[in-house]
Wavefront OBJ file of the C-alpha trace (Angstrom):
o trace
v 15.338 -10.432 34.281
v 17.485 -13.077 32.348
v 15.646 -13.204 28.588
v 15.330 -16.805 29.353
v 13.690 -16.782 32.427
v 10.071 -17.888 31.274
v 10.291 -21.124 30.593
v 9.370 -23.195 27.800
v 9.241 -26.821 26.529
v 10.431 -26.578 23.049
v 6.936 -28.021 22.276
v 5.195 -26.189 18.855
v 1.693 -25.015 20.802
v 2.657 -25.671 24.505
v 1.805 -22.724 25.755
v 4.698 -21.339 26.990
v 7.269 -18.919 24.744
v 11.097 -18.407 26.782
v 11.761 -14.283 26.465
v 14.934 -15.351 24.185
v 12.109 -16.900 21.504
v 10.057 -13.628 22.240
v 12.564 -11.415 21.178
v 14.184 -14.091 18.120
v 11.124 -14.102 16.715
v 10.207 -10.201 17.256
v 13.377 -9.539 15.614
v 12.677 -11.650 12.454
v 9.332 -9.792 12.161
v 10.275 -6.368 12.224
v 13.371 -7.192 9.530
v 10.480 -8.902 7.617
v 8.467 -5.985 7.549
v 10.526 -2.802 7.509
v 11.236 -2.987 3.922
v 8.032 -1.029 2.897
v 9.227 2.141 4.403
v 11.837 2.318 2.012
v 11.073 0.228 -1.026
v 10.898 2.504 -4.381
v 8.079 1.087 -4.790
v 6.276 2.876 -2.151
v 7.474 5.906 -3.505
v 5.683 4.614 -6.869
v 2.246 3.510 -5.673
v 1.935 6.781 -3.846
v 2.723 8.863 -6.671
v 0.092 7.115 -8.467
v -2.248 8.093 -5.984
v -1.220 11.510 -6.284
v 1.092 12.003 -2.962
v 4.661 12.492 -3.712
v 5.550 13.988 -0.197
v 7.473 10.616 1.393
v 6.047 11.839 4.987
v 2.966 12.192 4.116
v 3.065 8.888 2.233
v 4.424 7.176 5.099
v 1.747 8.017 7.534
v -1.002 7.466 4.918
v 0.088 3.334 4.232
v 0.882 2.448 7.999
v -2.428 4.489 9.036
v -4.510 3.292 6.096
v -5.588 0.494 8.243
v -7.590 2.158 10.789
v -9.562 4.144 8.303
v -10.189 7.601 7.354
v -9.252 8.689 10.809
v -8.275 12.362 11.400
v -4.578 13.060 11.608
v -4.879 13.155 15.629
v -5.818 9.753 15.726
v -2.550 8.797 13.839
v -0.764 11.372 15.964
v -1.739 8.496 19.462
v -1.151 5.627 17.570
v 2.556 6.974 16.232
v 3.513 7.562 19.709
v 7.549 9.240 18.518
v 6.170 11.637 16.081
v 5.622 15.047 16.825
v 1.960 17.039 15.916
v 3.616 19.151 13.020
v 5.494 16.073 11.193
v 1.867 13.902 11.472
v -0.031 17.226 9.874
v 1.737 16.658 6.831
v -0.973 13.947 5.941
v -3.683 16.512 5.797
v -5.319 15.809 2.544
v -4.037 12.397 1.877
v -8.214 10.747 2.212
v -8.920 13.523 -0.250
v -6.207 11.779 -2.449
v -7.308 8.320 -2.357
v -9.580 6.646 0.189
v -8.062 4.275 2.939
v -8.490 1.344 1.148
v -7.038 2.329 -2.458
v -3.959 3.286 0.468
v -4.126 -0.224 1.320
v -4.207 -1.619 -1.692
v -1.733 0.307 -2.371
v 0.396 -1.134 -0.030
v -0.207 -4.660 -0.813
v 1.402 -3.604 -4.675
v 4.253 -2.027 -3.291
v 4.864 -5.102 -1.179
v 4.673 -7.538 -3.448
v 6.567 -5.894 -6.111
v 9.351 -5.271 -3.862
v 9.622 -8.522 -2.518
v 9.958 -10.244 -6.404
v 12.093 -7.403 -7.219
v 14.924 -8.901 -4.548
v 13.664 -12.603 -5.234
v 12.182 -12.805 -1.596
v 9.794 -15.544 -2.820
v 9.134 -18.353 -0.395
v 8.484 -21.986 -1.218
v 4.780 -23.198 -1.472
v 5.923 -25.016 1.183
v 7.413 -22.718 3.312
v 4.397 -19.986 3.021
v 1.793 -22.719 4.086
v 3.986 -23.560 6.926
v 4.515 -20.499 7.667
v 0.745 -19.698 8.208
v 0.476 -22.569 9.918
v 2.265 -20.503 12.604
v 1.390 -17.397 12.494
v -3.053 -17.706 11.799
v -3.627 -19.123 15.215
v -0.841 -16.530 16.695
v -2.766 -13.508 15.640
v -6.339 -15.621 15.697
v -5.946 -16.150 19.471
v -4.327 -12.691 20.479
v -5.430 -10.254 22.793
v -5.869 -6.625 20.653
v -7.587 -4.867 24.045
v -4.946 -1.609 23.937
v -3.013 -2.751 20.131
v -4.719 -0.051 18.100
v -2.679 -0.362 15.006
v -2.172 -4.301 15.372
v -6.220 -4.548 15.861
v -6.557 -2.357 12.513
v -4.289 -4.220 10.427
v -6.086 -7.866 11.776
v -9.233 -6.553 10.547
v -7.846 -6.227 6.550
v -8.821 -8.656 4.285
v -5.952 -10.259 3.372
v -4.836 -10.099 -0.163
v -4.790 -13.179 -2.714
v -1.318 -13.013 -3.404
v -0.116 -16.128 -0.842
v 3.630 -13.793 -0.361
v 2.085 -10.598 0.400
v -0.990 -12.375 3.177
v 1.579 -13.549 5.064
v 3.554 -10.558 5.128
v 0.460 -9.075 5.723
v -0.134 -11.245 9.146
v 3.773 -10.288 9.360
v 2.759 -6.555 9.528
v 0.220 -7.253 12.982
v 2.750 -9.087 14.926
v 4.891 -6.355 14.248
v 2.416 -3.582 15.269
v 1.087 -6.204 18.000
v 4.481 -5.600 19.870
v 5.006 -1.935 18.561
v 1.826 -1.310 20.743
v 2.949 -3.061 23.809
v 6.126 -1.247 23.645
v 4.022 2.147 23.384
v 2.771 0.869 27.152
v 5.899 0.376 28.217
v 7.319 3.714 27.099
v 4.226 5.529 29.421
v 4.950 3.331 32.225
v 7.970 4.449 32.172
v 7.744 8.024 32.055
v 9.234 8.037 28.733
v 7.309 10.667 26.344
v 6.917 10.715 22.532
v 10.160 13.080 22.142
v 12.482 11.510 24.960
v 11.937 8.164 23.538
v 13.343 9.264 20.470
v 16.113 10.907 21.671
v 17.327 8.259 23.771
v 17.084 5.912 20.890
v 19.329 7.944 18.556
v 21.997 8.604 21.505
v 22.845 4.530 20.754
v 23.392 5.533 17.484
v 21.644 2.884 15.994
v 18.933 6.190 14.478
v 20.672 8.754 12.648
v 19.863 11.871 14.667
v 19.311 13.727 11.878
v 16.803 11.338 10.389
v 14.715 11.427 13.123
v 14.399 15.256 13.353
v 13.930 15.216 9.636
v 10.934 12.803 9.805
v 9.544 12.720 13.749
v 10.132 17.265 13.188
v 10.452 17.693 17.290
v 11.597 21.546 16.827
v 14.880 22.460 18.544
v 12.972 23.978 22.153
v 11.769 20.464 22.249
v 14.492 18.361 21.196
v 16.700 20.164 23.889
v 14.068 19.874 26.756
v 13.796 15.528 26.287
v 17.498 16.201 26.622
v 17.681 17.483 29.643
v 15.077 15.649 31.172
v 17.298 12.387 30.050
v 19.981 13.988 31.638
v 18.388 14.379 34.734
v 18.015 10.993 34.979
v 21.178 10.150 34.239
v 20.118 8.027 31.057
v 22.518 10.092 28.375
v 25.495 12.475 29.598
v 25.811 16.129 28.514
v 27.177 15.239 25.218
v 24.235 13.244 24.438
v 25.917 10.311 24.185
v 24.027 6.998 25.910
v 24.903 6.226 29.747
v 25.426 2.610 31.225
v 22.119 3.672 33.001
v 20.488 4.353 29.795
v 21.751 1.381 28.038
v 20.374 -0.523 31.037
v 17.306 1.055 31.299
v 16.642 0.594 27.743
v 17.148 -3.060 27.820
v 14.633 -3.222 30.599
v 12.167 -1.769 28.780
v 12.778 -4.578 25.930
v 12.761 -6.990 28.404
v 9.474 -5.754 29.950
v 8.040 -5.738 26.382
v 9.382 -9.160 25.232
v 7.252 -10.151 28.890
v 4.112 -8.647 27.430
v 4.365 -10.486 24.169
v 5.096 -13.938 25.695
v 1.208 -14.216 25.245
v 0.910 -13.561 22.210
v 3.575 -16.695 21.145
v 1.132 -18.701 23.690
v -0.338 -20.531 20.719
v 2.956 -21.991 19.088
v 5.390 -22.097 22.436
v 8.993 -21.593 21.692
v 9.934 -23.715 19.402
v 6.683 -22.950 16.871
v 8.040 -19.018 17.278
v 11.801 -20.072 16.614
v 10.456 -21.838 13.838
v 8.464 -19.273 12.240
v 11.354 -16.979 12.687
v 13.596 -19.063 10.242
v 10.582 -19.628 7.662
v 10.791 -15.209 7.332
v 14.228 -14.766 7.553
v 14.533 -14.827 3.826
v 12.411 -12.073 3.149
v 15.158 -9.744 5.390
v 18.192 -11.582 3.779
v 16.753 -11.128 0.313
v 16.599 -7.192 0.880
v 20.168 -7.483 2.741
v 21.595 -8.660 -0.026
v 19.828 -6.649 -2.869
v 21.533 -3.850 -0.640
v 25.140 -4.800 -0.961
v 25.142 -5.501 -4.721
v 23.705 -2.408 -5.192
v 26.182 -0.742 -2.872
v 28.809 -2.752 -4.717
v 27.822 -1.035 -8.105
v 27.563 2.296 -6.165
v 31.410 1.871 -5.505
v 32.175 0.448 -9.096
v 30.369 3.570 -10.712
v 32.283 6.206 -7.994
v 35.691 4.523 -9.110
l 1 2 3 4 5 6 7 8 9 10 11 12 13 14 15 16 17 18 19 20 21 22 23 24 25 26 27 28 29 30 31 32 33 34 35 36 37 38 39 40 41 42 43 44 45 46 47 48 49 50 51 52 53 54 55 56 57 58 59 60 61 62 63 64 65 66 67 68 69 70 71 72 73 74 75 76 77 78 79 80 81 82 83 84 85 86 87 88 89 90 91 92 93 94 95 96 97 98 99 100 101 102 103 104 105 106 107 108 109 110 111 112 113 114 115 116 117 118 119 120 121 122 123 124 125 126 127 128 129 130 131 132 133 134 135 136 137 138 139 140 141 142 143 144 145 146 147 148 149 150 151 152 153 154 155 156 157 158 159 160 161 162 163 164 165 166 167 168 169 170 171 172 173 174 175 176 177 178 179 180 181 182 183 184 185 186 187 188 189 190 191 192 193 194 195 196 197 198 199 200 201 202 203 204 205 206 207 208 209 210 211 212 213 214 215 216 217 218 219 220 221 222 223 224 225 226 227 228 229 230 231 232 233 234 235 236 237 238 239 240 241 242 243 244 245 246 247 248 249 250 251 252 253 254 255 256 257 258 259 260 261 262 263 264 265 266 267 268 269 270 271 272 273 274 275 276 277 278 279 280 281 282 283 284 285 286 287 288 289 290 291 292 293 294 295 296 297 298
């Protein structure tokens, strides 16, 4: 299916949202949001909570949401990881409870995003909740575990870090459709992860560092991928995989279409281009950095 194939009007709130909008917009929310995973200041708020292990960290913010839940309960909700790599949060509600996690969180957040300037007009952030409340007021969590969780936070005071907050369930809102789509598609926890670092846009040897599928595994996804003639024997991505990955966006980008209902195409477009400067603030505190990398190696 063409991304544009659902219509829509261009009407803020029509009720319609084309698939190109779905996935503009899902785009600009996951670059909004991905920053947390790897801001220092993660790394900082967790220490103070007395977890230095980054995995363990990891699981403990993005879980803190659905409470003191037992590390199987993460385990579902993760979907890619394997059951030794979510283990290594054992102990982490003995550390701090949920909510000091999430609080936590909202520190790091907002310290990272002042750190690269990623402030947003007045303006902008009121406009910008103008879009996104009635998205996630209106939507459908029957199924979104971790979006569900992370709507029923209070939101912070700090005006930056709410929204990034109501940032953080659209992201999971379509992170738990795409879990869906992975099952209906006979696509498991470890062969999902495989497939997505034979495009090379995962480091393979990230995602056996932090998802820990052991090697038995690893090579059995592999040759189940194989079989269906979705990666070659070199591992390397097929036209078949490429294709049937794109269908599986496009399948997801159809389940979200509802949840863009409230704003139509151009209110999702729009809210797109009010976040992009959160993304392009961390972009470019990235290449100056690099840049002085280079300087200091010469």
């Amino acid at each position: 299916m063409h991304l544009d194939e659902v219509p829509g009007s261009g009407r803020p709130g029509d009720g319609r949202t084309d698939l190109g909008a779905v996935r503009d917009v899902s785009r600009a929310v996951s670059a909004a949001h991905l920053f947390i995973y790897l801001a220092p200041e993660s790394a900082q708020e967790a220490a103070e909570l007395g977890v230095t292990d980054r995995g363990a960290a990891y699981l403990a913010f993005r879980s803190a949401a659905m409470g003191a839940v037992p590390w199987q309960v993460t385990l579902a909700a993760f979907y890619n990881f394997s059951p030794r790599a979510v283990r290594a949060m054992a102990g982490v509600w003995d550390a701090a409870p949920p909510e000091r996690w999430q609080a936590a969180r909202f520190l790091a957040a907002g310290r990272a995003m002042r750190r690269v300037d990623a402030q947003l007009t007045d303006d902008r952030l009121a406009e910008a909740r103008s879009l996104i409340d009635p998205v996630l007021a209106g939507a459908d969590y029957a199924g979104k575990v971790l979006a569900a969780a992370n709507a029923s936070v209070a939101l912070p005071g700090d005006p930056l870090v709410a929204l990034w907050q109501q940032i953080t369930v659209a992201r999971e809102w379509r992170g738990d459709a795409h879990l869906v789509v992975l099952a209906d598609n006979g696509l498991g926890p470890c062969d999902c992860l495989v497939l997505h670092t034979a495009t090379d846009r995962l480091p393979t040897a990230l995602a056996r560092a932090t998802r820990r599928w052991d090697d038995e595994e690893w090579a059995a996804a592999t040759s189940r991928l194989v079989a269906r003639g979705w990666i070659g024997p070199d591992a390397a991505i097929t036209e078949a995989g490429r294709a049937a990955r794109e269908r599986m966006e496009v399948e997801t980008d159809q389940h979200c279409a509802a949840l863009w209902e409230p704003i139509g195409t151009a209110g999702a477009r729009r809210f797109a281009s009010l976040i992009a400067p959160i993304a392009d603030a961390f972009t470019a505190a990235e290449a100056v950095q690099a840049a002085h990398g280079r300087q200091d190696a010469g």
